[in-house]
Backbone as XML, in Angstrom:
<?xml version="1.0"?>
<chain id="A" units="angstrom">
  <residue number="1" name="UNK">
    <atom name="N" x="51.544" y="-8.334" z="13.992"/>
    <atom name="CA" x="51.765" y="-7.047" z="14.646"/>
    <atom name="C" x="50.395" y="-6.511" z="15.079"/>
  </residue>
  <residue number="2" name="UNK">
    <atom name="N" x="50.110" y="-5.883" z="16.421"/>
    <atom name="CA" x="49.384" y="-5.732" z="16.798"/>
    <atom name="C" x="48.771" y="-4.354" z="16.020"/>
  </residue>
  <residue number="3" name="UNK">
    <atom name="N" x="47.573" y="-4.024" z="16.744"/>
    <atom name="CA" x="46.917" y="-2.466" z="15.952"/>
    <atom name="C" x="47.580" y="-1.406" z="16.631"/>
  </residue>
  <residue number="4" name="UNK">
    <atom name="N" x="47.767" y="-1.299" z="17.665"/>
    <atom name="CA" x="48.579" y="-0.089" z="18.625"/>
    <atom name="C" x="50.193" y="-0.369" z="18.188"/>
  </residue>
  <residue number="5" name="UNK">
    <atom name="N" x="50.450" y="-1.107" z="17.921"/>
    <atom name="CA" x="52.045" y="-0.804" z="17.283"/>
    <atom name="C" x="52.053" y="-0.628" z="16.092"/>
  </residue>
  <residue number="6" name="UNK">
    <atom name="N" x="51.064" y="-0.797" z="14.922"/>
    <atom name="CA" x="51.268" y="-0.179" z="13.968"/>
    <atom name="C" x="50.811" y="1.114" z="14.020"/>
  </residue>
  <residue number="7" name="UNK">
    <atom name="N" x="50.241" y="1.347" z="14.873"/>
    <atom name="CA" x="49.490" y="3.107" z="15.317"/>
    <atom name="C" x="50.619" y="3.849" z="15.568"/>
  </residue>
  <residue number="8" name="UNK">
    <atom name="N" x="51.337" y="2.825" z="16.148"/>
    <atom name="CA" x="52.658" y="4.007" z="16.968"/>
    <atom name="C" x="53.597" y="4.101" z="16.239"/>
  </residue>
  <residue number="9" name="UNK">
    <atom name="N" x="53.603" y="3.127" z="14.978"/>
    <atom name="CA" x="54.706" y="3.226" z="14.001"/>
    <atom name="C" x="54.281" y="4.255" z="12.943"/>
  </residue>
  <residue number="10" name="UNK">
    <atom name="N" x="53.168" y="4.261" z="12.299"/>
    <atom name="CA" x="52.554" y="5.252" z="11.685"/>
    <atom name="C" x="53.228" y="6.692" z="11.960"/>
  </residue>
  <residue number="11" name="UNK">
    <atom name="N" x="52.489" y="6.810" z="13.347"/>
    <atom name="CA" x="52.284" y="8.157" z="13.856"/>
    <atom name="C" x="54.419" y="8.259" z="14.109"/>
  </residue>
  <residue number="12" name="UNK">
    <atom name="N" x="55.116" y="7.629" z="14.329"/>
    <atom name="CA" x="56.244" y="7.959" z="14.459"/>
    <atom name="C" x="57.066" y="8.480" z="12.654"/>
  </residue>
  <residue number="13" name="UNK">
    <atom name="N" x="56.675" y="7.434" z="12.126"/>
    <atom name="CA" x="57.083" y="7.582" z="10.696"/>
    <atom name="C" x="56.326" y="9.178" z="10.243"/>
  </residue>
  <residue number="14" name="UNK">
    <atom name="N" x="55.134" y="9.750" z="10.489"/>
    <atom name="CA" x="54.633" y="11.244" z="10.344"/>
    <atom name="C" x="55.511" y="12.202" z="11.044"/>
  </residue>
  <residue number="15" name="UNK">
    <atom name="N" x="56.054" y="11.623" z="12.464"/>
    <atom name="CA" x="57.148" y="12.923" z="12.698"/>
    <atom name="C" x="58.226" y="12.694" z="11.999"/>
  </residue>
  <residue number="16" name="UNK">
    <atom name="N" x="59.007" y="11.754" z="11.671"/>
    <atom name="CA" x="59.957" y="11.817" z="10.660"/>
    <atom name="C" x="59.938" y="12.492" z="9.490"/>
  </residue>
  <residue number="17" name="UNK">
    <atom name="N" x="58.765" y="12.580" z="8.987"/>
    <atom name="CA" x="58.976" y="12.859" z="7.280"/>
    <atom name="C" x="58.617" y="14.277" z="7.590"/>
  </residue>
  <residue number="18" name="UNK">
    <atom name="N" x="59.088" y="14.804" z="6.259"/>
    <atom name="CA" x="59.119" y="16.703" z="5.851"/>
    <atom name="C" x="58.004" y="16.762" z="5.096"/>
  </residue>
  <residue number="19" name="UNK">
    <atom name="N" x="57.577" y="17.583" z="5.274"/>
    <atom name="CA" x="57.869" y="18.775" z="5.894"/>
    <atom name="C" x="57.451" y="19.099" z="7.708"/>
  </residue>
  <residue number="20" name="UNK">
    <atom name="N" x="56.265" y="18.180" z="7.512"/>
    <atom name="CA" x="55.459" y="19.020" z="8.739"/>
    <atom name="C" x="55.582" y="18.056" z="10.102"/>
  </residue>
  <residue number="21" name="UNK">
    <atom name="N" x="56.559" y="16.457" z="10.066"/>
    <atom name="CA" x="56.892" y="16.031" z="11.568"/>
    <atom name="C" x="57.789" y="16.440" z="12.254"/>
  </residue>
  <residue number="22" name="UNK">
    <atom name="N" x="57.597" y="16.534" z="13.283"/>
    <atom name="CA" x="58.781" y="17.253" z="14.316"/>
    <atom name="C" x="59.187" y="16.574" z="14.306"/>
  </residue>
  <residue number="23" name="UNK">
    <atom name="N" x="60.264" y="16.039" z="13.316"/>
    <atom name="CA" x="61.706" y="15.742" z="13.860"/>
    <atom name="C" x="62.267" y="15.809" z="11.629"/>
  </residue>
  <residue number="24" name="UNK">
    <atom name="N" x="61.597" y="16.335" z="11.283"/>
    <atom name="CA" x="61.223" y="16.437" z="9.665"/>
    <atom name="C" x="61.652" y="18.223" z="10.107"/>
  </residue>
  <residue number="25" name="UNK">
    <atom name="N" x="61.107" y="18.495" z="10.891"/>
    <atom name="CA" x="61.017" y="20.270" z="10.727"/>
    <atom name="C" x="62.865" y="20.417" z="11.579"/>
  </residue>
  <residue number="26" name="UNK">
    <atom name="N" x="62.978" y="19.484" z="12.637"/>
    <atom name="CA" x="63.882" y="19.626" z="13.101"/>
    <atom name="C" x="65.178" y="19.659" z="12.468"/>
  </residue>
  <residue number="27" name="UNK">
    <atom name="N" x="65.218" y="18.824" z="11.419"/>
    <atom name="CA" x="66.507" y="18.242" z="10.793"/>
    <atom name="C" x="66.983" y="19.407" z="9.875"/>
  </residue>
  <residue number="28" name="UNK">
    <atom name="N" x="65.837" y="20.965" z="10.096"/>
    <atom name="CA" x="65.879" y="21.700" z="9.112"/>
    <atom name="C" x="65.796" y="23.186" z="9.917"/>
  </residue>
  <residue number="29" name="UNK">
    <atom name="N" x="66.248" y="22.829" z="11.064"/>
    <atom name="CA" x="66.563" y="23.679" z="12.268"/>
    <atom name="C" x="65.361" y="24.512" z="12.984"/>
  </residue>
  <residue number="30" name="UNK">
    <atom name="N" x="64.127" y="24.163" z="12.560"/>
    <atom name="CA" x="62.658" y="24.656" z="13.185"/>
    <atom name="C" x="62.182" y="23.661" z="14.410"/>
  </residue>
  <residue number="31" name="UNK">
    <atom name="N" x="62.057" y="24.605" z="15.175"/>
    <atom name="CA" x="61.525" y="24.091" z="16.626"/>
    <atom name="C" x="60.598" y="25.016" z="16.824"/>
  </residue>
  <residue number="32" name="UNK">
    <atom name="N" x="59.694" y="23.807" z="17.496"/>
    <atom name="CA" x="58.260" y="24.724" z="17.386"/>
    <atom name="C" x="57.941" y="24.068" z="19.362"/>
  </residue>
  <residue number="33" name="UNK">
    <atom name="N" x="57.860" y="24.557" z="20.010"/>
    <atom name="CA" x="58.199" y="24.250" z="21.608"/>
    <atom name="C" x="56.754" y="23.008" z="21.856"/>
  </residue>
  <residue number="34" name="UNK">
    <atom name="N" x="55.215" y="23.564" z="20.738"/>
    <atom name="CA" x="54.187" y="23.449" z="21.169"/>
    <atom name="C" x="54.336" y="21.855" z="20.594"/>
  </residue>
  <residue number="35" name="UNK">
    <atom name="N" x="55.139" y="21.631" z="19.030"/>
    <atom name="CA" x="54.654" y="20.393" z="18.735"/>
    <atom name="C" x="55.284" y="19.551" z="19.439"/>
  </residue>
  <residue number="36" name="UNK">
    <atom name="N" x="56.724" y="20.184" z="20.027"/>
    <atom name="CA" x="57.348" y="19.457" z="20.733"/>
    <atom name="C" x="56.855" y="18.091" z="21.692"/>
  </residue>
  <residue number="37" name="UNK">
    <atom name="N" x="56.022" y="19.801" z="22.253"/>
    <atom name="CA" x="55.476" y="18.955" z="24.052"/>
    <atom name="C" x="54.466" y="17.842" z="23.134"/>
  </residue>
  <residue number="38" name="UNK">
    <atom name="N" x="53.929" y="17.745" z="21.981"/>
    <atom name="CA" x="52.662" y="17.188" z="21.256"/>
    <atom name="C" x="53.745" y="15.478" z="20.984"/>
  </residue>
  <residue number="39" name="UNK">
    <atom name="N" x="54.763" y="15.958" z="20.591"/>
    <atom name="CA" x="55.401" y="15.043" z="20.505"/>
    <atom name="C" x="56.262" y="13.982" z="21.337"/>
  </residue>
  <residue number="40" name="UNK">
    <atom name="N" x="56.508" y="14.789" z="22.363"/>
    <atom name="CA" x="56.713" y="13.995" z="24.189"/>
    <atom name="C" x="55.630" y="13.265" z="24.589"/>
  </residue>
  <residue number="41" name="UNK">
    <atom name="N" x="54.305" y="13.736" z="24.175"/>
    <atom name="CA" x="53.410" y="13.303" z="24.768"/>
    <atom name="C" x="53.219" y="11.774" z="23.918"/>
  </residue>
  <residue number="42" name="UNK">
    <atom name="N" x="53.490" y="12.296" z="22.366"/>
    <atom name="CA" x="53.336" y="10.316" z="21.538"/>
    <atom name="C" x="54.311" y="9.904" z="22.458"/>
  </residue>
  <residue number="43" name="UNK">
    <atom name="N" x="54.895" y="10.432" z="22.155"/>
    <atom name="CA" x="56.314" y="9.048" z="23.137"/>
    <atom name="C" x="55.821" y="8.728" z="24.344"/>
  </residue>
  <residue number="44" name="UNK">
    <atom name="N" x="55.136" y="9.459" z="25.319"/>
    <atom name="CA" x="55.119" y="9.231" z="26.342"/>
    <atom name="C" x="53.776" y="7.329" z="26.525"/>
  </residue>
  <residue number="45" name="UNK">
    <atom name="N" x="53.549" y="8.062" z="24.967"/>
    <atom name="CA" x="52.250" y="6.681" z="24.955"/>
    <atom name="C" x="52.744" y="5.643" z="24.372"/>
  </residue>
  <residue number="46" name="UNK">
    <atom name="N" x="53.614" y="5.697" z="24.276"/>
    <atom name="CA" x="54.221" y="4.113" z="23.746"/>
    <atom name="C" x="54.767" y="3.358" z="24.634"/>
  </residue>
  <residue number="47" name="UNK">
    <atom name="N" x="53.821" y="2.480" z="24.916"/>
    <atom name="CA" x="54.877" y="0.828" z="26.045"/>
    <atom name="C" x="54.302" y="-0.114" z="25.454"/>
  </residue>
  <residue number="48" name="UNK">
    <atom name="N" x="55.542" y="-0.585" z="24.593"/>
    <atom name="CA" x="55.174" y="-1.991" z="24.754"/>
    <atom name="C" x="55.031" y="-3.005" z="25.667"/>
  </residue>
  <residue number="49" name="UNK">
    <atom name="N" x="54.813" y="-4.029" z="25.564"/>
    <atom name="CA" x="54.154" y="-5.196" z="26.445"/>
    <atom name="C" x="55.716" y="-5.352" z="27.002"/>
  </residue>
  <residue number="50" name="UNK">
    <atom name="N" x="55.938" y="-5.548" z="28.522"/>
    <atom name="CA" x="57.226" y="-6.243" z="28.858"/>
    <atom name="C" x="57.548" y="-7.536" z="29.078"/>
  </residue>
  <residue number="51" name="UNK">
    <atom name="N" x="56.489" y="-8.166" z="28.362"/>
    <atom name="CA" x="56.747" y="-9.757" z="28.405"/>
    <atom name="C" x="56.567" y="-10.469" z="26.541"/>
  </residue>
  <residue number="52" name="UNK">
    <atom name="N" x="57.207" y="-9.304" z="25.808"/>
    <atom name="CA" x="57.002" y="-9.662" z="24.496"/>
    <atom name="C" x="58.374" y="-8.503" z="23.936"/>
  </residue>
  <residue number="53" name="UNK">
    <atom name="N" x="58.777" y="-9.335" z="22.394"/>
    <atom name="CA" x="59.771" y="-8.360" z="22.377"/>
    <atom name="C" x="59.390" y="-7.340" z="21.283"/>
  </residue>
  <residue number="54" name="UNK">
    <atom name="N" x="59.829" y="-6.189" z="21.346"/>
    <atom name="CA" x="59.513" y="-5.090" z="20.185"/>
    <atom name="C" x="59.882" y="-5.055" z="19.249"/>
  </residue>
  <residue number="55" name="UNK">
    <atom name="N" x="58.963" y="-4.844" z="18.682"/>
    <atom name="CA" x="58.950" y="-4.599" z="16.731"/>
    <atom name="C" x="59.880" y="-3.836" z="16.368"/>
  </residue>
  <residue number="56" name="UNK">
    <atom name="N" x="60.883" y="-4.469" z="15.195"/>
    <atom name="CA" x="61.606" y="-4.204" z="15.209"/>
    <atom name="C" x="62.008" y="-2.973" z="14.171"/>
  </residue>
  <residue number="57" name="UNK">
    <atom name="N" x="60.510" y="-2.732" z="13.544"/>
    <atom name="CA" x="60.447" y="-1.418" z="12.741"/>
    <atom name="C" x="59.946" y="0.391" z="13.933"/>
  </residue>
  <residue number="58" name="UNK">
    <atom name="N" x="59.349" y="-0.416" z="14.570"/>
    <atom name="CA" x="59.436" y="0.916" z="15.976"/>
    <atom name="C" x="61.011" y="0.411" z="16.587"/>
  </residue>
  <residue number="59" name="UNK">
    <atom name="N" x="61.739" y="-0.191" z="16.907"/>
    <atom name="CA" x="62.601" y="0.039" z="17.857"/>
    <atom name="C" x="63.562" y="1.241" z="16.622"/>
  </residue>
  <residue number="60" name="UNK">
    <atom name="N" x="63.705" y="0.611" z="14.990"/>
    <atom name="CA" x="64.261" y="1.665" z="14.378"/>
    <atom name="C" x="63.729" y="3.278" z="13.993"/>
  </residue>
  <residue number="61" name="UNK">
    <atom name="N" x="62.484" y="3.282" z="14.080"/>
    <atom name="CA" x="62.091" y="4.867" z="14.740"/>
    <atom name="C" x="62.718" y="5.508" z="15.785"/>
  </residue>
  <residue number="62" name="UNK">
    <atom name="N" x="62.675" y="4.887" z="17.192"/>
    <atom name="CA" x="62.667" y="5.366" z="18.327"/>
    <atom name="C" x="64.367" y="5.773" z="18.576"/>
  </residue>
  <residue number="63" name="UNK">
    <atom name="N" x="64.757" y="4.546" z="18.463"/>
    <atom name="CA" x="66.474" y="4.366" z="18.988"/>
    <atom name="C" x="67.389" y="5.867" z="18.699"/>
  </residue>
  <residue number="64" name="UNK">
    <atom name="N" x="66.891" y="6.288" z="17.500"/>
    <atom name="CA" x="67.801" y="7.214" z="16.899"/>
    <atom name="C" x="67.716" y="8.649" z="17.448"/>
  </residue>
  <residue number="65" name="UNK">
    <atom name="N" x="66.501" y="8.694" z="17.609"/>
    <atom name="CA" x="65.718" y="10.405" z="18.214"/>
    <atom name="C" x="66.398" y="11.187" z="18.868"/>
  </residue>
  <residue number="66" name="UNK">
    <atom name="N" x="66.925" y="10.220" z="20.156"/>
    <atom name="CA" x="67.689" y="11.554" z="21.236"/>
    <atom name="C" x="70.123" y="12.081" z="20.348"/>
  </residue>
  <residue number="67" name="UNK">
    <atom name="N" x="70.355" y="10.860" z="19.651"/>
    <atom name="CA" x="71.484" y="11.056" z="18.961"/>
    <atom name="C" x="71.226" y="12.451" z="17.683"/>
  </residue>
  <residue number="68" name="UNK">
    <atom name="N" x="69.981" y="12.100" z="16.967"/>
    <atom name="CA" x="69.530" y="12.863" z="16.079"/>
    <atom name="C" x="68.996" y="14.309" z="16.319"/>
  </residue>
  <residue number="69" name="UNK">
    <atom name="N" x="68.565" y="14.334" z="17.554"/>
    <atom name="CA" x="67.662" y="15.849" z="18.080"/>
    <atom name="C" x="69.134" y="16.246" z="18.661"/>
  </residue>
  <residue number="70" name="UNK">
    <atom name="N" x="70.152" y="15.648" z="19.500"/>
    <atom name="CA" x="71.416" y="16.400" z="19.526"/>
    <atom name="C" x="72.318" y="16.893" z="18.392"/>
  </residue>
  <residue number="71" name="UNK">
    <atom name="N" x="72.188" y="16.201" z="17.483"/>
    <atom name="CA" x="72.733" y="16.729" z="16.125"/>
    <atom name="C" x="71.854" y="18.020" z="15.467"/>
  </residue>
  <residue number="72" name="UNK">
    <atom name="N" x="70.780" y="18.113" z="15.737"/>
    <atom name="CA" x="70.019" y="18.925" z="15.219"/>
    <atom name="C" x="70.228" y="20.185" z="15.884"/>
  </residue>
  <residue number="73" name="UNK">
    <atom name="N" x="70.459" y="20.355" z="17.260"/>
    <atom name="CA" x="70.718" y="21.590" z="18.268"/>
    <atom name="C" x="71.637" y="22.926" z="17.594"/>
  </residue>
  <residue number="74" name="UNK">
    <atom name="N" x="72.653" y="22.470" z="16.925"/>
    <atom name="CA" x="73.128" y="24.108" z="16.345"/>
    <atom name="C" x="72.298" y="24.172" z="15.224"/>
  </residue>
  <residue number="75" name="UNK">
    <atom name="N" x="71.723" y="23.685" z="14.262"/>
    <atom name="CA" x="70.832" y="24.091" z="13.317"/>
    <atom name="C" x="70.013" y="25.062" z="14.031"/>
  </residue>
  <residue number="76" name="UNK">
    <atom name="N" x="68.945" y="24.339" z="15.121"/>
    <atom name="CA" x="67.644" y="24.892" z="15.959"/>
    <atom name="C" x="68.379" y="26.437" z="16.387"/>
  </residue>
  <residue number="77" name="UNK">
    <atom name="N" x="69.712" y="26.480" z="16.979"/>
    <atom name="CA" x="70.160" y="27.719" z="17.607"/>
    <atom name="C" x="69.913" y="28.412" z="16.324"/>
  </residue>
  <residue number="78" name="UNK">
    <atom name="N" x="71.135" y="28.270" z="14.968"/>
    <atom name="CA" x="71.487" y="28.959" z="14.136"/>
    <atom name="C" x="69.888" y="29.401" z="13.739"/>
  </residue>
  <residue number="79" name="UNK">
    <atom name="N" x="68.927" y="29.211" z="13.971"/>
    <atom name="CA" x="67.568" y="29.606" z="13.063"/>
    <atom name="C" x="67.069" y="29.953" z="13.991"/>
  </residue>
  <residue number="80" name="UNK">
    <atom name="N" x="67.193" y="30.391" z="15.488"/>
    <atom name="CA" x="66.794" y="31.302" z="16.446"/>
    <atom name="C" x="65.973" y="30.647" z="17.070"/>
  </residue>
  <residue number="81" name="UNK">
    <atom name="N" x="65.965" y="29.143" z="17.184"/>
    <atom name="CA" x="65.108" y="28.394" z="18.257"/>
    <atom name="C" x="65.725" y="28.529" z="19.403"/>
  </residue>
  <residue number="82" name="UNK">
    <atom name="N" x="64.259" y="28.625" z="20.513"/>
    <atom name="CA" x="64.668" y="28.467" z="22.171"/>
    <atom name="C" x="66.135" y="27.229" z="21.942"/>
  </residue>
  <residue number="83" name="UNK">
    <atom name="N" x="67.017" y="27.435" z="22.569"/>
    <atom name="CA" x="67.781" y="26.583" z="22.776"/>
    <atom name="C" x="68.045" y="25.968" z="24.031"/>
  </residue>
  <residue number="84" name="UNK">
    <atom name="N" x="67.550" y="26.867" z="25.292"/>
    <atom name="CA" x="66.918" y="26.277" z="26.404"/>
    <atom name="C" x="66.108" y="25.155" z="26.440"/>
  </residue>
  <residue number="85" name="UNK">
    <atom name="N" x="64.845" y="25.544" z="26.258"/>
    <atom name="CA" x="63.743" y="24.818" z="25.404"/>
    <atom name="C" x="64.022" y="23.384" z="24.883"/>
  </residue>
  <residue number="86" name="UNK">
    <atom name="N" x="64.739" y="23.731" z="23.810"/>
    <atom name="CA" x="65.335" y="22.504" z="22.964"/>
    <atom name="C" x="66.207" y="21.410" z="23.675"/>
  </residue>
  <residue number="87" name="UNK">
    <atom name="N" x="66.862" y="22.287" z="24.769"/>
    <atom name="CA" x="67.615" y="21.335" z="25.326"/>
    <atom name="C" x="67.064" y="20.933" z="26.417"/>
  </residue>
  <residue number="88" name="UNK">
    <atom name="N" x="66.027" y="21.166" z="26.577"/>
    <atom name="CA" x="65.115" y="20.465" z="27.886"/>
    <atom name="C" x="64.184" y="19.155" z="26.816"/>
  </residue>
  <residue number="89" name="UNK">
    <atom name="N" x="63.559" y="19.713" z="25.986"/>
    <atom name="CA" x="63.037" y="18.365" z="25.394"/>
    <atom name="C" x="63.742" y="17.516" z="25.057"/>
  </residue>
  <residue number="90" name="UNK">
    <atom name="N" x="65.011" y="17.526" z="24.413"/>
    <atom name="CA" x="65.910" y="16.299" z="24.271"/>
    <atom name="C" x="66.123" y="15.606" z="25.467"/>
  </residue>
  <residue number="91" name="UNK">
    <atom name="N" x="66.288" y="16.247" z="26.354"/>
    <atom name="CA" x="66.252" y="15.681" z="27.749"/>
    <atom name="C" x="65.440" y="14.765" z="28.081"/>
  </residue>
  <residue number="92" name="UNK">
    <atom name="N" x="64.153" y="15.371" z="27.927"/>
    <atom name="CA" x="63.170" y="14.241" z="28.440"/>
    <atom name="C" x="62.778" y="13.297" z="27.413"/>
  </residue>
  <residue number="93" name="UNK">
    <atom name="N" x="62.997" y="13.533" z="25.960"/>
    <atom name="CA" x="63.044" y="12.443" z="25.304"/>
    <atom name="C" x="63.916" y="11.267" z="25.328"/>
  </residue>
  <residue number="94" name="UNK">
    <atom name="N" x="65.787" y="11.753" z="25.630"/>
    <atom name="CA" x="66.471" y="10.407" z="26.046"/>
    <atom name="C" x="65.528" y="9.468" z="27.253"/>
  </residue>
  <residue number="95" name="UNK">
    <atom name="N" x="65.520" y="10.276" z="28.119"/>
    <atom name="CA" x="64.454" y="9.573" z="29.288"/>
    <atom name="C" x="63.363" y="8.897" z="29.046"/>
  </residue>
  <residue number="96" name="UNK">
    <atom name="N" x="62.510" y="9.199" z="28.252"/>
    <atom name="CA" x="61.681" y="8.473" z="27.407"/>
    <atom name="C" x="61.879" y="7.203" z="26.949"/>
  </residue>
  <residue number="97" name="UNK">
    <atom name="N" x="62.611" y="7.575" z="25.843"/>
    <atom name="CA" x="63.175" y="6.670" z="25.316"/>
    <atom name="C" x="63.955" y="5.572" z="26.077"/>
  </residue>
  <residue number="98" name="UNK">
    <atom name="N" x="64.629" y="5.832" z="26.722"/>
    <atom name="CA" x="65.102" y="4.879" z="27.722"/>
    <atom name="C" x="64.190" y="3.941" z="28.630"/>
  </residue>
  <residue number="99" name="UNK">
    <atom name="N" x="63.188" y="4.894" z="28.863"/>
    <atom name="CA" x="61.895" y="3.974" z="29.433"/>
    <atom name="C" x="61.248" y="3.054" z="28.779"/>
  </residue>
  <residue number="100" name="UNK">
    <atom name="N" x="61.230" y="3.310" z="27.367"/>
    <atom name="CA" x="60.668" y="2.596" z="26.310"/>
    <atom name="C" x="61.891" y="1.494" z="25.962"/>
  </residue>
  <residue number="101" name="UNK">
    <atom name="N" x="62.703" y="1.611" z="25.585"/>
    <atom name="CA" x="63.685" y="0.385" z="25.039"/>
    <atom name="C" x="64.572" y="0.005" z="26.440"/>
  </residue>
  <residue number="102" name="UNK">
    <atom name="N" x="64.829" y="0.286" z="27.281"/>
    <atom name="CA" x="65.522" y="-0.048" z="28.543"/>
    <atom name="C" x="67.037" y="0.244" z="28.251"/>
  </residue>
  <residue number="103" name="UNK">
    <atom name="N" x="67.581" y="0.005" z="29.267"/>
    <atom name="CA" x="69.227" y="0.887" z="29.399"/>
    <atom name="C" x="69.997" y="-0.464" z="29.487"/>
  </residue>
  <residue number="104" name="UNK">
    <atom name="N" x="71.232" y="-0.871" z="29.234"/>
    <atom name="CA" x="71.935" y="-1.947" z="29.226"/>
    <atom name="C" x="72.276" y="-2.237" z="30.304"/>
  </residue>
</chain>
């Protein structure tokens, strides 16, 4: 495994966990708009190579995010998060994500 995919697995496994990764704060209905965009932006840095196949401990980070941040949306409301907001970053994270693992 290369050094940039364990970088990106790292840094993905830190937004997962609680308290303080956005998607750790999320599961607990806190949306914070700023770490958000902080967190579009990791995603936005992850491509793997398209002539190699992906690790299969990042594809189980990634895959789940946009199913999981929709489950998370009435929590984020019920605790007075932008829900606008919220529903624009899920947005561009499916998209993301889709860029990153490809569409069937």
């Amino acid at each position: 495994m290369s050094e940039q995919i364990q970088n990106w697995i790292q840094s993905l496994e830190a937004e997962w966990a609680k308290p303080d990764g956005f998607l750790g704060k999320a599961r607990e209905g806190v949306f914070d708009p700023r770490q958000g965009a902080s967190f579009v932006s990791q995603l936005e840095n992850i491509q793997p190579s398209q002539n190699a196949p992906i690790d299969r401990r990042l594809v189980s980070l990634i895959w789940y995010i946009p199913m999981f941040l929709d489950w998370q949306k009435r929590r984020v409301i019920d605790k007075g998060g932008d829900a606008l907001a919220f529903e624009q970053l899920v947005n561009r994270v499916r998209a993301i994500v889709e860029e990153i693992l490809g569409v069937p």
